[in-house]
C-alpha positions in Angstrom: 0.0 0.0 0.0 1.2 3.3 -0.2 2.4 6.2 2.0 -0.7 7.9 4.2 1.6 10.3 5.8 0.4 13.8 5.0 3.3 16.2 3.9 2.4 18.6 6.9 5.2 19.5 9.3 4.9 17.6 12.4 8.2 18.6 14.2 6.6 21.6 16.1 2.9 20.9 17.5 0.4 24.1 16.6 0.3 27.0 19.4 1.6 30.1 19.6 5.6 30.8 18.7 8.0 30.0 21.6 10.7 32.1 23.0 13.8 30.6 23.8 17.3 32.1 24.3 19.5 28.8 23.1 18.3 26.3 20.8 20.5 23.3 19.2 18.9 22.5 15.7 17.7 18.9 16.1 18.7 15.8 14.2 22.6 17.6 12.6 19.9 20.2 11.0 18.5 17.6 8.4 15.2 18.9 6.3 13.9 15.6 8.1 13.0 17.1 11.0 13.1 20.9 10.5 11.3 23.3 8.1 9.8 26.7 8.1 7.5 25.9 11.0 9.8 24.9 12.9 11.7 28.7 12.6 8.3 30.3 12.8 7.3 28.9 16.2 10.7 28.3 17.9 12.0 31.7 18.4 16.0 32.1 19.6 18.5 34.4 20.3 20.9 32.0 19.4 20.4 28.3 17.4 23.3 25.9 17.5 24.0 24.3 14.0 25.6 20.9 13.9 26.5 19.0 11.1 29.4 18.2 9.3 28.5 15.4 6.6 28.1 16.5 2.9 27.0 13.1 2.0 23.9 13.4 4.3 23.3 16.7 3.6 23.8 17.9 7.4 23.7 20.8 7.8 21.0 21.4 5.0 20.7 24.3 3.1 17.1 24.2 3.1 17.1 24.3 7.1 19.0 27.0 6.9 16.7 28.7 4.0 13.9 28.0 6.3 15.5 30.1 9.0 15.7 32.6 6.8 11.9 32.3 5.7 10.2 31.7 9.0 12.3 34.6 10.5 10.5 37.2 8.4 7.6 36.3 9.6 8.3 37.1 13.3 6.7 40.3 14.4 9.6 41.7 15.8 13.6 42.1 14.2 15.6 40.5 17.3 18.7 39.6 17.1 19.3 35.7 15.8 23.3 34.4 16.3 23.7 31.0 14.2 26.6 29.5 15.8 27.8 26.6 13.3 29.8 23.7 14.6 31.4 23.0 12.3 32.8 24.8 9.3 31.0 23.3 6.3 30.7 23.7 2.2 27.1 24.2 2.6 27.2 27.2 5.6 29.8 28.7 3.8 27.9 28.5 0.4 25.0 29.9 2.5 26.6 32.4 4.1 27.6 33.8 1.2 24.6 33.6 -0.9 22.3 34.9 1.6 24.4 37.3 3.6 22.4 40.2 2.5 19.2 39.0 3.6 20.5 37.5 6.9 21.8 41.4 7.8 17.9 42.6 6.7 17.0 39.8 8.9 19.0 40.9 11.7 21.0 37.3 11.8 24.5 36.8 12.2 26.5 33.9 11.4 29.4 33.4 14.1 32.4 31.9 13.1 34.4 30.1 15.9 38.0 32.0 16.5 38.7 30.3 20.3 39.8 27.0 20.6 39.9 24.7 23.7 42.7 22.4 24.6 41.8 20.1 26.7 44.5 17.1 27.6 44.7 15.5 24.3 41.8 16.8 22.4 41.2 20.7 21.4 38.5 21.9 19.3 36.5 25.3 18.4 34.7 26.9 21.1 32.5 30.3 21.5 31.1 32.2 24.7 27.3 33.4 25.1 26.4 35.6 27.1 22.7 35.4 28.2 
Protein backbone atom coordinates (compact mmCIF):
# COMPACT_ATOMS: atom_id res chain seq x y z
CA UNK A 1 0.00 0.00 0.00
CA UNK A 2 1.18 3.27 -0.22
CA UNK A 3 2.41 6.24 1.96
CA UNK A 4 -0.67 7.94 4.21
CA UNK A 5 1.62 10.26 5.78
CA UNK A 6 0.44 13.77 4.96
CA UNK A 7 3.32 16.23 3.88
CA UNK A 8 2.44 18.61 6.94
CA UNK A 9 5.16 19.46 9.28
CA UNK A 10 4.94 17.59 12.41
CA UNK A 11 8.21 18.56 14.22
CA UNK A 12 6.58 21.64 16.06
CA UNK A 13 2.90 20.88 17.49
CA UNK A 14 0.41 24.13 16.63
CA UNK A 15 0.28 27.01 19.39
CA UNK A 16 1.55 30.09 19.57
CA UNK A 17 5.64 30.83 18.72
CA UNK A 18 7.96 29.98 21.59
CA UNK A 19 10.73 32.12 22.95
CA UNK A 20 13.79 30.56 23.81
CA UNK A 21 17.25 32.09 24.27
CA UNK A 22 19.53 28.81 23.11
CA UNK A 23 18.29 26.32 20.79
CA UNK A 24 20.45 23.29 19.25
CA UNK A 25 18.91 22.48 15.73
CA UNK A 26 17.67 18.92 16.11
CA UNK A 27 18.75 15.84 14.20
CA UNK A 28 22.56 17.59 12.57
CA UNK A 29 19.90 20.18 10.99
CA UNK A 30 18.49 17.62 8.45
CA UNK A 31 15.19 18.94 6.32
CA UNK A 32 13.88 15.60 8.08
CA UNK A 33 12.97 17.11 11.05
CA UNK A 34 13.05 20.89 10.47
CA UNK A 35 11.32 23.34 8.11
CA UNK A 36 9.84 26.68 8.12
CA UNK A 37 7.47 25.92 10.97
CA UNK A 38 9.80 24.88 12.89
CA UNK A 39 11.71 28.69 12.64
CA UNK A 40 8.31 30.31 12.80
CA UNK A 41 7.26 28.94 16.23
CA UNK A 42 10.72 28.32 17.87
CA UNK A 43 11.99 31.74 18.43
CA UNK A 44 16.05 32.08 19.63
CA UNK A 45 18.53 34.41 20.34
CA UNK A 46 20.89 32.02 19.42
CA UNK A 47 20.42 28.30 17.37
CA UNK A 48 23.29 25.92 17.49
CA UNK A 49 23.96 24.25 14.03
CA UNK A 50 25.57 20.88 13.93
CA UNK A 51 26.50 19.03 11.06
CA UNK A 52 29.42 18.19 9.33
CA UNK A 53 28.54 15.42 6.57
CA UNK A 54 28.06 16.47 2.92
CA UNK A 55 27.03 13.13 1.98
CA UNK A 56 23.88 13.40 4.31
CA UNK A 57 23.33 16.73 3.59
CA UNK A 58 23.79 17.86 7.38
CA UNK A 59 23.69 20.85 7.77
CA UNK A 60 21.02 21.42 5.04
CA UNK A 61 20.65 24.33 3.11
CA UNK A 62 17.05 24.23 3.09
CA UNK A 63 17.13 24.28 7.06
CA UNK A 64 19.01 27.00 6.88
CA UNK A 65 16.68 28.73 4.02
CA UNK A 66 13.94 28.04 6.34
CA UNK A 67 15.46 30.09 9.03
CA UNK A 68 15.66 32.62 6.81
CA UNK A 69 11.89 32.28 5.68
CA UNK A 70 10.20 31.66 8.99
CA UNK A 71 12.29 34.59 10.54
CA UNK A 72 10.52 37.18 8.35
CA UNK A 73 7.62 36.31 9.59
CA UNK A 74 8.29 37.05 13.31
CA UNK A 75 6.67 40.34 14.41
CA UNK A 76 9.60 41.69 15.76
CA UNK A 77 13.61 42.07 14.17
CA UNK A 78 15.56 40.49 17.30
CA UNK A 79 18.66 39.61 17.09
CA UNK A 80 19.34 35.75 15.84
CA UNK A 81 23.27 34.39 16.33
CA UNK A 82 23.74 31.03 14.19
CA UNK A 83 26.59 29.49 15.78
CA UNK A 84 27.75 26.58 13.35
CA UNK A 85 29.80 23.70 14.65
CA UNK A 86 31.44 22.96 12.29
CA UNK A 87 32.80 24.81 9.30
CA UNK A 88 31.00 23.27 6.25
CA UNK A 89 30.74 23.70 2.23
CA UNK A 90 27.10 24.19 2.60
CA UNK A 91 27.16 27.21 5.58
CA UNK A 92 29.84 28.70 3.81
CA UNK A 93 27.88 28.53 0.41
CA UNK A 94 24.99 29.91 2.50
CA UNK A 95 26.62 32.37 4.13
CA UNK A 96 27.61 33.81 1.22
CA UNK A 97 24.61 33.64 -0.93
CA UNK A 98 22.31 34.90 1.58
CA UNK A 99 24.36 37.34 3.57
CA UNK A 100 22.40 40.24 2.45
CA UNK A 101 19.19 38.99 3.56
CA UNK A 102 20.46 37.54 6.86
CA UNK A 103 21.77 41.35 7.78
CA UNK A 104 17.94 42.58 6.69
CA UNK A 105 17.03 39.78 8.86
CA UNK A 106 18.99 40.86 11.68
CA UNK A 107 21.03 37.28 11.81
CA UNK A 108 24.55 36.79 12.23
CA UNK A 109 26.46 33.88 11.39
CA UNK A 110 29.37 33.38 14.07
CA UNK A 111 32.39 31.85 13.08
CA UNK A 112 34.40 30.09 15.92
CA UNK A 113 38.05 31.99 16.46
CA UNK A 114 38.74 30.31 20.29
CA UNK A 115 39.78 26.99 20.58
CA UNK A 116 39.87 24.69 23.69
CA UNK A 117 42.72 22.44 24.65
CA UNK A 118 41.75 20.09 26.70
CA UNK A 119 44.47 17.08 27.55
CA UNK A 120 44.72 15.50 24.29
CA UNK A 121 41.79 16.83 22.35
CA UNK A 122 41.23 20.74 21.37
CA UNK A 123 38.49 21.89 19.25
CA UNK A 124 36.53 25.29 18.39
CA UNK A 125 34.69 26.89 21.10
CA UNK A 126 32.52 30.30 21.50
CA UNK A 127 31.10 32.16 24.66
CA UNK A 128 27.26 33.44 25.07
CA UNK A 129 26.42 35.60 27.07
CA UNK A 130 22.71 35.41 28.16
Amino acid sequence: AGNSKSSKSTAVPPGPPMYLDLVYIPNHSNRKNVDVEFFKRVRSSYYVVSGNDFAAEEPSRAVLDSLLEGKAQWDSNMQVTLIPTHDSEVMREWYQDTHEKQQDLNIMVLASSSTVVMQDESFPACKIEL
